[in-house]
C-alpha positions as CSV (number, residue, x, y, z in Angstrom):
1,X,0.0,0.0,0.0
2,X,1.4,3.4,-1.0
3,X,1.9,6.2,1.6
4,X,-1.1,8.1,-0.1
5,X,-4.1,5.3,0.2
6,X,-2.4,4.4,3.7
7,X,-3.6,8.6,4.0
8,X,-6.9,8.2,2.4
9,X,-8.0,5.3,4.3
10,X,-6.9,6.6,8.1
11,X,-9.0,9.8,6.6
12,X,-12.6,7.5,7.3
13,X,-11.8,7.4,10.8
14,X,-14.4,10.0,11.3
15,X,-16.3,11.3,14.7
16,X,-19.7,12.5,14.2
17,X,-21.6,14.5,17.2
18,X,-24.8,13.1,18.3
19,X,-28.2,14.1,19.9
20,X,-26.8,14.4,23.2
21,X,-24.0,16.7,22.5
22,X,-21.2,14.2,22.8
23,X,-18.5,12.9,20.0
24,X,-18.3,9.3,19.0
25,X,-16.6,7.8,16.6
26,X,-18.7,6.9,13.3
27,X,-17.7,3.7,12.3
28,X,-15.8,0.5,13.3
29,X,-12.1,0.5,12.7
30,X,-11.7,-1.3,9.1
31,X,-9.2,-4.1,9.1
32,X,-7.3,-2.2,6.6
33,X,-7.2,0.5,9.0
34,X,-6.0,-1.9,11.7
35,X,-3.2,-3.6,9.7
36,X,-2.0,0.6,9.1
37,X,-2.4,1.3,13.1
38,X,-0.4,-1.7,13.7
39,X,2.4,-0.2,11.7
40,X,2.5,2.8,14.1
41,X,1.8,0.3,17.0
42,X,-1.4,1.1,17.6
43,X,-4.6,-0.6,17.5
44,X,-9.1,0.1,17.3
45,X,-8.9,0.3,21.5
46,X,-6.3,3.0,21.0
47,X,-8.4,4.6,18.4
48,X,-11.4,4.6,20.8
49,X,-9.6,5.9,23.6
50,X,-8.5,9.2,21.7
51,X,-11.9,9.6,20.3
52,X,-13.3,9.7,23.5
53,X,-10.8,11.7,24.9
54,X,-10.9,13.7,21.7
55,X,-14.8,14.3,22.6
56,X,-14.4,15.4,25.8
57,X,-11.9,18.3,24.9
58,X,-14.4,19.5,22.3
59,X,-17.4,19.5,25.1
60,X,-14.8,21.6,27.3
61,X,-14.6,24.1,24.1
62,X,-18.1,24.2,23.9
63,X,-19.4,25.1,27.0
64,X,-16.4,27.4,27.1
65,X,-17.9,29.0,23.8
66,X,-21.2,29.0,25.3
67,X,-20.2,30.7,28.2
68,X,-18.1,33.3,26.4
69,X,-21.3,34.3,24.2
70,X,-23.5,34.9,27.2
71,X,-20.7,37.2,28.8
């Protein structure tokens, strides 16, 4: 696999917000996109980890942005 479709395919890894406001990550890992984590040693559980954690940090901007507009 070429450096570029490696790219491409890590570029599906998407989050999506839901109806309650908090980030999640859209899909399942692909096994394509496992065999390229694997490369970097990393795997789905570490992809879930920094989506979550990845979530939280945008709540914390978004209260913060909510609370800046009502100042």
């Amino acid at each position: 696999m070429t450096v570029p479709a490696a790219l491409k395919e890590l570029e599906k890894i998407e989050m999506i917000k839901s109806s309650d406001n908090t980030y999640r990550i859209d899909h399942a890992v692909s096994a394509t996109q496992k065999a390229i984590l694997k490369a970097f040693g990393m795997n789905a559980a570490d992809i879930k980890i920094l989506g979550r954690a990845l979530g939280e940090d945008l709540k914390k901007v978004t209260v913060k942005e909510n609370v800046d507009r009502e100042d």
